[in-house]
C-alpha positions, 0 to 999 in steps of 0.5 A: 500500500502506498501512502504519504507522509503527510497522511502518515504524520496526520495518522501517527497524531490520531487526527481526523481529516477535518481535525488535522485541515483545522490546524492547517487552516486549510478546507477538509477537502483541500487536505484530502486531495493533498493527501492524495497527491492529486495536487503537482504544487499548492500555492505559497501561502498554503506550503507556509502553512504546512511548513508551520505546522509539519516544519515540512514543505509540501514537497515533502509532505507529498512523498508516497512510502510503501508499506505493507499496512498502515499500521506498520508506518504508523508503529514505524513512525512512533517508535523514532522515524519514517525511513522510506 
């Protein structure tokens, strides 16, 4: 299963979609498709604002790591890191 780090580190926090766009400040639905890496690029304003809350810009945020199962990266990630 492919997933991406953005959506990672949302999961890792046990946030919802809606929860985790809230402290972005951005709409659900925004995150969704970011999330789902239906975006190329976002504008400045929105990557400032990932960057302030992930200390990650969207390119980063937006890179799909392979895992078996989610709950594999999510017990990956709490346990000191995401290696791709």
């Amino acid at each position: 299963m492919q997933i991406t780090k953005m959506r990672a580190l949302r999961l890792q926090h046990g946030l919802s979609q809606k929860m985790m766009a809230d402290v972005i400040g951005i709409k659900q639905s925004t995150l969704c498709r970011l999330e789902m890496g239906w975006f190329a690029r976002v504008t400045d304003e929105v990557n400032e604002k990932l960057i302030r809350v992930f200390g990650e810009g969207f390119d980063t945020l937006t890179e799909i790591i392979e895992v078996d199962d989610p709950e594999v990266i999510i017990e990956r990630m709490r346990n000191g890191g995401l290696a791709a």
